[in-house]
N, CA, C and O of each residue as an XYZ file, in Angstrom:
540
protein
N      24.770     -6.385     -6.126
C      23.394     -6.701     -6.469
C      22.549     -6.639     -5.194
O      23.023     -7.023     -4.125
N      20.909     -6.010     -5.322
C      20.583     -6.282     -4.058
C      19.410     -6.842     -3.927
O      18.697     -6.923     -4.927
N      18.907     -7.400     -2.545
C      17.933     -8.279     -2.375
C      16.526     -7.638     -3.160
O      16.438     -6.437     -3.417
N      15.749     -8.358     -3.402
C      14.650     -7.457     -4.172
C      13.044     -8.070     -2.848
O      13.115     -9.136     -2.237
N      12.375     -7.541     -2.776
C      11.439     -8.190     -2.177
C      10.051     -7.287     -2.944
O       9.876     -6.094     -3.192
N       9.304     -8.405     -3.131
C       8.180     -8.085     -4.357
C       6.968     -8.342     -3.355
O       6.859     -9.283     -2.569
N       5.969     -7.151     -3.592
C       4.973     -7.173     -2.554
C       3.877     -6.666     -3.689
O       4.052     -6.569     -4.903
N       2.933     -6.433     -3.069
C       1.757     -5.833     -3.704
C       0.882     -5.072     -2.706
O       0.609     -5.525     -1.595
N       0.357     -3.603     -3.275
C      -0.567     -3.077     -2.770
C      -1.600     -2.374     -3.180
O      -1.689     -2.250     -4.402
N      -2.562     -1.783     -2.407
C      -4.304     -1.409     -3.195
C      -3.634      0.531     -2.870
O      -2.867      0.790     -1.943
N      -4.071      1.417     -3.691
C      -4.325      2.174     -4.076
C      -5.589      2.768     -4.005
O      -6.272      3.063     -4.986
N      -5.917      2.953     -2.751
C      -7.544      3.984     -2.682
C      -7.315      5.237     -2.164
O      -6.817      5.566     -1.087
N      -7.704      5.828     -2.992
C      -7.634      8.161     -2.363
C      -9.187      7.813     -2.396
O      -9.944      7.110     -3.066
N      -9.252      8.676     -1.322
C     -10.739      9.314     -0.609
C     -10.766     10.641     -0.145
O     -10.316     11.006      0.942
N     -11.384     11.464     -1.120
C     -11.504     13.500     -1.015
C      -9.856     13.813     -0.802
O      -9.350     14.479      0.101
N      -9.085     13.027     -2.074
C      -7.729     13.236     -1.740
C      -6.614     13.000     -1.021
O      -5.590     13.656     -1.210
N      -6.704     11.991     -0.076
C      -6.315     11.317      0.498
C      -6.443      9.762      0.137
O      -7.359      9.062     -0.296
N      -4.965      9.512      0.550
C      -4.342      8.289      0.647
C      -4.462      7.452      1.784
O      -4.106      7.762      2.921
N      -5.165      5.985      1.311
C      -5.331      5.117      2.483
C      -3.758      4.206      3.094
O      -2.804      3.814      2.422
N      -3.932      4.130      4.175
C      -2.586      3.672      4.871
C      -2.623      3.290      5.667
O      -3.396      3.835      6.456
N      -1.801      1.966      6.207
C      -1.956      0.966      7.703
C      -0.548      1.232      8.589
O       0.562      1.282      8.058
N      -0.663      1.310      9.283
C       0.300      0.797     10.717
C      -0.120     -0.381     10.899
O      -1.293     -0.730     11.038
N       1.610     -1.576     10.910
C       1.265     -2.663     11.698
C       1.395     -2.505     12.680
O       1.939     -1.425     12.910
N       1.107     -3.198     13.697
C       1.282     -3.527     15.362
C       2.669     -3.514     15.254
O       3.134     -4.056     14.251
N       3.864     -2.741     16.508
C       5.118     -2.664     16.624
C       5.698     -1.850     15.879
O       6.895     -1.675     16.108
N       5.113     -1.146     14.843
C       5.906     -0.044     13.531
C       5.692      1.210     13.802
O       4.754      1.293     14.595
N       6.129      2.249     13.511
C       5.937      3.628     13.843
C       5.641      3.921     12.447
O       4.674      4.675     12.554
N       5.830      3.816     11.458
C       5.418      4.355      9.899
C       4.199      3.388      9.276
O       3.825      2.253      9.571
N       3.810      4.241      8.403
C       2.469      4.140      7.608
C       2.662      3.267      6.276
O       2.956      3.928      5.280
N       2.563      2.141      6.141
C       2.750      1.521      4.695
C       1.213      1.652      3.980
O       0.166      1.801      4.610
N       1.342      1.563      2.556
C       0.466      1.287      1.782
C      -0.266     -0.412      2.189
O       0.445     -1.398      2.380
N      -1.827     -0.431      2.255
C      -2.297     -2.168      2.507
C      -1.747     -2.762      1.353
O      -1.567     -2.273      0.238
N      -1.461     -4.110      1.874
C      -1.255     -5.106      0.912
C      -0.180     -6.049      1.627
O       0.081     -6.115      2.828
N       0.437     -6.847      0.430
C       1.845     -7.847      1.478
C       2.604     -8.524      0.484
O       2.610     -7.983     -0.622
N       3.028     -9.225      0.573
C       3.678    -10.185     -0.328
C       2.782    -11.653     -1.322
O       2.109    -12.475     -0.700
N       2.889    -11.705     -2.304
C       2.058    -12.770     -3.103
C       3.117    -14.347     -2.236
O       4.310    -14.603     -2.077
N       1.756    -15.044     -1.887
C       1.864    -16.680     -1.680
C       2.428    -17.181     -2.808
O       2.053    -16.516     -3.774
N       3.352    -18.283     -3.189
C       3.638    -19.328     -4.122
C       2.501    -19.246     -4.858
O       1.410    -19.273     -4.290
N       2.628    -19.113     -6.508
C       1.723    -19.646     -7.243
C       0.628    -18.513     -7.168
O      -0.399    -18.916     -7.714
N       0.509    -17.305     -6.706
C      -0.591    -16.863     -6.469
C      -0.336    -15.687     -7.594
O       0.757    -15.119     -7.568
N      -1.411    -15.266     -8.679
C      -0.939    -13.684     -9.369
C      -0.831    -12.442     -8.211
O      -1.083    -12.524     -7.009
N      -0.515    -11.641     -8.742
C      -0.564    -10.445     -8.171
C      -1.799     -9.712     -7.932
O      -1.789     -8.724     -7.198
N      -2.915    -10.145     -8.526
C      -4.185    -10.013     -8.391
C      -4.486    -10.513     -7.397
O      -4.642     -9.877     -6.355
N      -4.677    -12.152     -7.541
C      -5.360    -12.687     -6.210
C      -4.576    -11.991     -4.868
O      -5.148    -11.881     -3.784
N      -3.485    -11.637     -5.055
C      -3.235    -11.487     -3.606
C      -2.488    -10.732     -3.455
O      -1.375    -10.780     -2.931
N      -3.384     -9.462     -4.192
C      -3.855     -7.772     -3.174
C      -5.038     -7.812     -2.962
O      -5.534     -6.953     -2.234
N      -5.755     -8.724     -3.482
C      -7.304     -9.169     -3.025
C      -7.477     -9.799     -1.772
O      -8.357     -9.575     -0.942
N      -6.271    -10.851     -1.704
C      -6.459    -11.759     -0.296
C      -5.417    -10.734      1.090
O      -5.326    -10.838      2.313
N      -5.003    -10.107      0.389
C      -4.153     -9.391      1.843
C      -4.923     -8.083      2.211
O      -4.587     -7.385      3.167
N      -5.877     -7.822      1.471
C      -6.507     -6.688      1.584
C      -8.402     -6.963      2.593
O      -9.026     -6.305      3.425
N      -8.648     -8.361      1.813
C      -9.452     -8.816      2.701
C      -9.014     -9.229      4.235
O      -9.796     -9.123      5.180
N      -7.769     -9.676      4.352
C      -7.281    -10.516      5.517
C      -6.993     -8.627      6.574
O      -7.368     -8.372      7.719
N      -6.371     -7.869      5.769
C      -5.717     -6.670      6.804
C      -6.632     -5.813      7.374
O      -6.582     -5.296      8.490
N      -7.795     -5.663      6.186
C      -8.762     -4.706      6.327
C     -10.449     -5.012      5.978
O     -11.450     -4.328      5.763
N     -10.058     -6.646      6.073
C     -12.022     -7.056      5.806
C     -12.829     -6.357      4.591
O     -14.055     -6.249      4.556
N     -11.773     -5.822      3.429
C     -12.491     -4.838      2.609
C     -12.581     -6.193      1.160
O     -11.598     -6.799      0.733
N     -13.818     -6.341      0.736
C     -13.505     -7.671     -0.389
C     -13.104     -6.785     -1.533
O     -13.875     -5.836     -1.678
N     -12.022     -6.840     -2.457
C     -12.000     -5.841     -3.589
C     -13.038     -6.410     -4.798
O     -13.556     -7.526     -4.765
N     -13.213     -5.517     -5.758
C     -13.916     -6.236     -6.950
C     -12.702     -6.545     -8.259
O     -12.187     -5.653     -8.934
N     -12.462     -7.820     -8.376
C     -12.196     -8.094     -9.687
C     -12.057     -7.459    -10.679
O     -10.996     -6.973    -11.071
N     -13.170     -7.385    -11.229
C     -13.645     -6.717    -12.453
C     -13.110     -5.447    -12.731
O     -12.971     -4.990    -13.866
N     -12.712     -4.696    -11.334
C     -12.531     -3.155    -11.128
C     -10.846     -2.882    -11.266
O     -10.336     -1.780    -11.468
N     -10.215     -4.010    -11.125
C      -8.522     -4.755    -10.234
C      -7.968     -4.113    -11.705
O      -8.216     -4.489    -12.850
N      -6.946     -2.771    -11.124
C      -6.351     -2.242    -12.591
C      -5.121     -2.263    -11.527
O      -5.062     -2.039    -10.318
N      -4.066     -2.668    -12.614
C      -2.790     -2.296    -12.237
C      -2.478     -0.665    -12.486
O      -2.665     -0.301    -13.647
N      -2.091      0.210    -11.680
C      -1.600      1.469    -11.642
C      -0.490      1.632    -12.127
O      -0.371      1.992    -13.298
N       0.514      1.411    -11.368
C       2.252      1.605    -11.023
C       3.190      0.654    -10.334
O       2.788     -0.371     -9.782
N       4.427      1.014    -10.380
C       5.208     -0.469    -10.183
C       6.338      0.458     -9.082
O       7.147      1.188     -9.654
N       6.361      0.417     -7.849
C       7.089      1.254     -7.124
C       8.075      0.550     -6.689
O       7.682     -0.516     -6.215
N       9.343      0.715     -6.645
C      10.989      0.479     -6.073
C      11.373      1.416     -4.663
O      11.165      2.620     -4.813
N      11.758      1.111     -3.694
C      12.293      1.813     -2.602
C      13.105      0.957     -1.762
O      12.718     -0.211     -1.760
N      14.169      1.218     -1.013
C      14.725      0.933     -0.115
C      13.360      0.349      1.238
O      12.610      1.110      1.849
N      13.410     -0.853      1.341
C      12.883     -1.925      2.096
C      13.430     -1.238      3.923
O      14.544     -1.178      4.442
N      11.742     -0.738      4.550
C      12.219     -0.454      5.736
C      12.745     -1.283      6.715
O      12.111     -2.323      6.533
N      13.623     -1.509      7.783
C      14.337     -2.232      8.855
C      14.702     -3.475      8.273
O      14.320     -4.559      8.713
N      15.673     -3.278      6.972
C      16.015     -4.272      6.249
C      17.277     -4.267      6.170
O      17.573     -3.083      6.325
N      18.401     -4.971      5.995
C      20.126     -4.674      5.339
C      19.794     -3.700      4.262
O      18.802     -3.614      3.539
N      21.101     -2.846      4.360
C      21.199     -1.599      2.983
C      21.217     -2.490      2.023
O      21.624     -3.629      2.249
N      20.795     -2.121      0.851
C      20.730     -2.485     -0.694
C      19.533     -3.279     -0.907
O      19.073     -3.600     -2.003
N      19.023     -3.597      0.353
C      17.666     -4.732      0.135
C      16.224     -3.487     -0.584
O      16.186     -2.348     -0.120
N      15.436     -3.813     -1.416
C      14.542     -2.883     -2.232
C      13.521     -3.757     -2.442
O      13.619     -4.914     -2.851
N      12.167     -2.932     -2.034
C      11.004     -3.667     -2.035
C      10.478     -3.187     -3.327
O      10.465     -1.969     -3.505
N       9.865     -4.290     -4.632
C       9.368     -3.578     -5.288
C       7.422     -3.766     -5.269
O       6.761     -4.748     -4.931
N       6.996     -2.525     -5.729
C       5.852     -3.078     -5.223
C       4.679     -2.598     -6.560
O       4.412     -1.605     -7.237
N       4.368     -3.592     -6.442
C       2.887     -3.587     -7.704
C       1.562     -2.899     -7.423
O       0.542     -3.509     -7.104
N       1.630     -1.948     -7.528
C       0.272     -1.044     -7.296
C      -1.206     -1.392     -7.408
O      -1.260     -1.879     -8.538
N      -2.242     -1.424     -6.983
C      -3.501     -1.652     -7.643
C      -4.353     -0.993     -7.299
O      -4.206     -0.526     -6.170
N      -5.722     -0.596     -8.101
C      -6.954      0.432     -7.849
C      -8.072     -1.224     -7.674
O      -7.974     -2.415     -7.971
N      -8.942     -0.419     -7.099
C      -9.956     -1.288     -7.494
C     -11.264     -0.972     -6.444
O     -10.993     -0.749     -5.264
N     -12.395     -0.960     -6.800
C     -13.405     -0.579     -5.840
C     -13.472     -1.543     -4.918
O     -13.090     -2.672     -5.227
N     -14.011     -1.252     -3.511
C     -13.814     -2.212     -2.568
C     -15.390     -2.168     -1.715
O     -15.966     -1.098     -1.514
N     -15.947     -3.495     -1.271
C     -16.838     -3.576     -0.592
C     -16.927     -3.285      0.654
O     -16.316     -4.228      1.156
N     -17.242     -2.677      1.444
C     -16.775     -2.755      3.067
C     -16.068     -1.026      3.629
O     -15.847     -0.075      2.878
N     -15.897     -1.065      4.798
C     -15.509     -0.009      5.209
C     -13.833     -1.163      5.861
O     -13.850     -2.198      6.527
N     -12.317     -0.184      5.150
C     -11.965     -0.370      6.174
C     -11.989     -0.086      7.366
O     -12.563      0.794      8.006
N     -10.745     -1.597      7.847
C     -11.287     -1.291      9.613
C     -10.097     -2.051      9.721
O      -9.985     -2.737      8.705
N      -8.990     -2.260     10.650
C      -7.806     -2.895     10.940
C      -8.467     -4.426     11.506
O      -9.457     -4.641     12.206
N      -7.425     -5.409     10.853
C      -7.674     -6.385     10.797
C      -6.118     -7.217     11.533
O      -5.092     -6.603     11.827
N      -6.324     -8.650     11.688
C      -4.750     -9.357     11.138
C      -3.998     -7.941     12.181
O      -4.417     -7.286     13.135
N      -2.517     -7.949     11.259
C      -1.605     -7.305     12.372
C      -1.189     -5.621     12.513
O      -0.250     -4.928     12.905
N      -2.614     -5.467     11.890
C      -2.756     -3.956     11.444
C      -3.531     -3.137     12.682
O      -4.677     -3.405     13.045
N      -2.537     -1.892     13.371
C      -3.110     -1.442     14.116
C      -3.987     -0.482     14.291
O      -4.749     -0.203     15.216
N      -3.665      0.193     12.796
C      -4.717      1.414     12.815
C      -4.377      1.565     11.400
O      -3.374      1.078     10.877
N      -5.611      2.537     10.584
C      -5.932      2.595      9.531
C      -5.988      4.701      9.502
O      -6.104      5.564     10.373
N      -5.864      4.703      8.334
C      -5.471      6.449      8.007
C      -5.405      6.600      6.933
O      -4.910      5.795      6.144
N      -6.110      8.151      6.536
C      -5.756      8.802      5.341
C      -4.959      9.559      5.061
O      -5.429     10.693      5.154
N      -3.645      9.558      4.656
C      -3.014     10.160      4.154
C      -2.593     11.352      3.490
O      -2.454     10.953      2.333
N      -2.246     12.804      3.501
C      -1.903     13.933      2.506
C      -0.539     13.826      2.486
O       0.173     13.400      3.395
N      -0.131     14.318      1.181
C       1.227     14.477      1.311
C       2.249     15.468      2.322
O       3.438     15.763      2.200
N       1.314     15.802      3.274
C       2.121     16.411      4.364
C       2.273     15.436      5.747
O       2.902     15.632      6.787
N       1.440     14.322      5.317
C       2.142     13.280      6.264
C       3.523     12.700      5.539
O       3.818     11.562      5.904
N       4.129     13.119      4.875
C       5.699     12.506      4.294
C       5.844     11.684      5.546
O       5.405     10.535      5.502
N       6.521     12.208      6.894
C       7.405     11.472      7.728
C       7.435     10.607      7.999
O       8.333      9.766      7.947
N       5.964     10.572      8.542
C       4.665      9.590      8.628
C       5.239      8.122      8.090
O       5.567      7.185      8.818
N       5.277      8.153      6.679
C       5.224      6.989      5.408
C       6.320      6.507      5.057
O       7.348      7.121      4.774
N       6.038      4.816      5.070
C       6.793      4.221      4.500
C       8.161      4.923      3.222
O       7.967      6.107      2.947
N       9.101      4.428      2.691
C       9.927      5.026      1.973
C       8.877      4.854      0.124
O       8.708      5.726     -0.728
N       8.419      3.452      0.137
C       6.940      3.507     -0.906
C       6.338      4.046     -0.756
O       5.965      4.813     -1.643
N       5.814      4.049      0.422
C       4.619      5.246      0.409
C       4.804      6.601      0.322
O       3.901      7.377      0.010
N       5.880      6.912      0.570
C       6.156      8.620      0.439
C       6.572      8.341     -1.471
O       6.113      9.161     -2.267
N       7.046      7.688     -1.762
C       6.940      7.871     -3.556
C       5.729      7.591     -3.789
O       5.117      8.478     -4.385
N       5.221      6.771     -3.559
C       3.689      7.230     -3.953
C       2.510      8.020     -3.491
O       1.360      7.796     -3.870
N       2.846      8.927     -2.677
C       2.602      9.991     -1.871
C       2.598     11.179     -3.282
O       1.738     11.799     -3.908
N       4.428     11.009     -3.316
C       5.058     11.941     -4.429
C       4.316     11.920     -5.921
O       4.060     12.904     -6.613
N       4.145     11.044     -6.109
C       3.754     10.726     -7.834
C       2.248     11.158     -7.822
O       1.820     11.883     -8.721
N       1.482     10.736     -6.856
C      -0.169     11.116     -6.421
C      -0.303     12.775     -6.160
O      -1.356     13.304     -6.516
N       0.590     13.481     -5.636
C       0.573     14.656     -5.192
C       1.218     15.387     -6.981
O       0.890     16.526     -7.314
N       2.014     14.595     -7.796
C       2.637     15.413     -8.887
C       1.356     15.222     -9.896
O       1.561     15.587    -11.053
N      -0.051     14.648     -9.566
C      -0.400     14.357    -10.567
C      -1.498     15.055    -10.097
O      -1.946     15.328    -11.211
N      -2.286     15.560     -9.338
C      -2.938     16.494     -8.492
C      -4.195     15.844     -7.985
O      -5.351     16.201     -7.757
N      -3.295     14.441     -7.879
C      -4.810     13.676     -7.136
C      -4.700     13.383     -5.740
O      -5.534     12.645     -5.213
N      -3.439     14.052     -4.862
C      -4.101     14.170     -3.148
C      -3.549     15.287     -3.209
O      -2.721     15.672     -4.034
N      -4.077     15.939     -2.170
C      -4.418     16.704     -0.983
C      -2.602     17.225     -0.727
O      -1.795     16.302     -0.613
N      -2.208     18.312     -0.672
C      -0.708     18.891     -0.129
C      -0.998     18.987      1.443
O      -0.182     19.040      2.364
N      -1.839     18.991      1.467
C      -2.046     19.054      3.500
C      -2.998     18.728      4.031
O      -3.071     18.786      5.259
């Protein structure tokens, strides 16, 4: 059986491209977002990790669940799998790296290497559906 670790993240393409953070100390690109606090939905908090990483306030009203992504959990023990709860939602603000985020990027699916092991499946599924950019 293996460890599961349940996170959540925002989902914004811009002219086909995929938004994506580097933390401070990481060489790969994760999707924004983080893990839900005790007690918190999965809503409030891709709202609160998204304000805290990237100062961007999301809108509510807009907060659609997408997709539900599974991958092998980077610099983790084998079998450990992050699953992660997708979300769209319009956002106020320009990102801008926040918290322990060092830089901010858009994404094509020819950054594969680039990306997280989530983020390259959702790289994959975004690119099979012809909503980013192949390069």
């Amino acid at each position: 059986m293996s460890d599961v670790i349940e996170k959540v993240a925002w989902i914004r393409l811009d002219e086909g491209r995929l938004l994506a953070t580097r933390t401070r100390g990481r060489e790969v690109f994760y999707l924004p977002g983080g893990k839900p606090e005790p007690d918190e939905t999965h809503e409030q908090a891709v709202a609160r990790e998204i304000a805290e990483e990237l100062g961007v306030t999301l809108d509510a009203v807009t907060l659609m669940s997408v997709l539900i992504v599974e991958a092998p959990a980077d610099g983790k023990p084998a079998g450990t799998v992050v699953r992660t709860f997708c979300f769209t939602a319009h956002g106020a603000g320009e990102p801008a790296p926040c918290a322990e985020i060092a830089e901010v990027a858009y994404l094509t699916h020819g950054d594969h290497p680039r990306a997280s092991a989530t983020t390259r499946e959702v790289l994959d599924r975004l690119a099979a559906t012809g909503q980013l950019l192949r390069r």
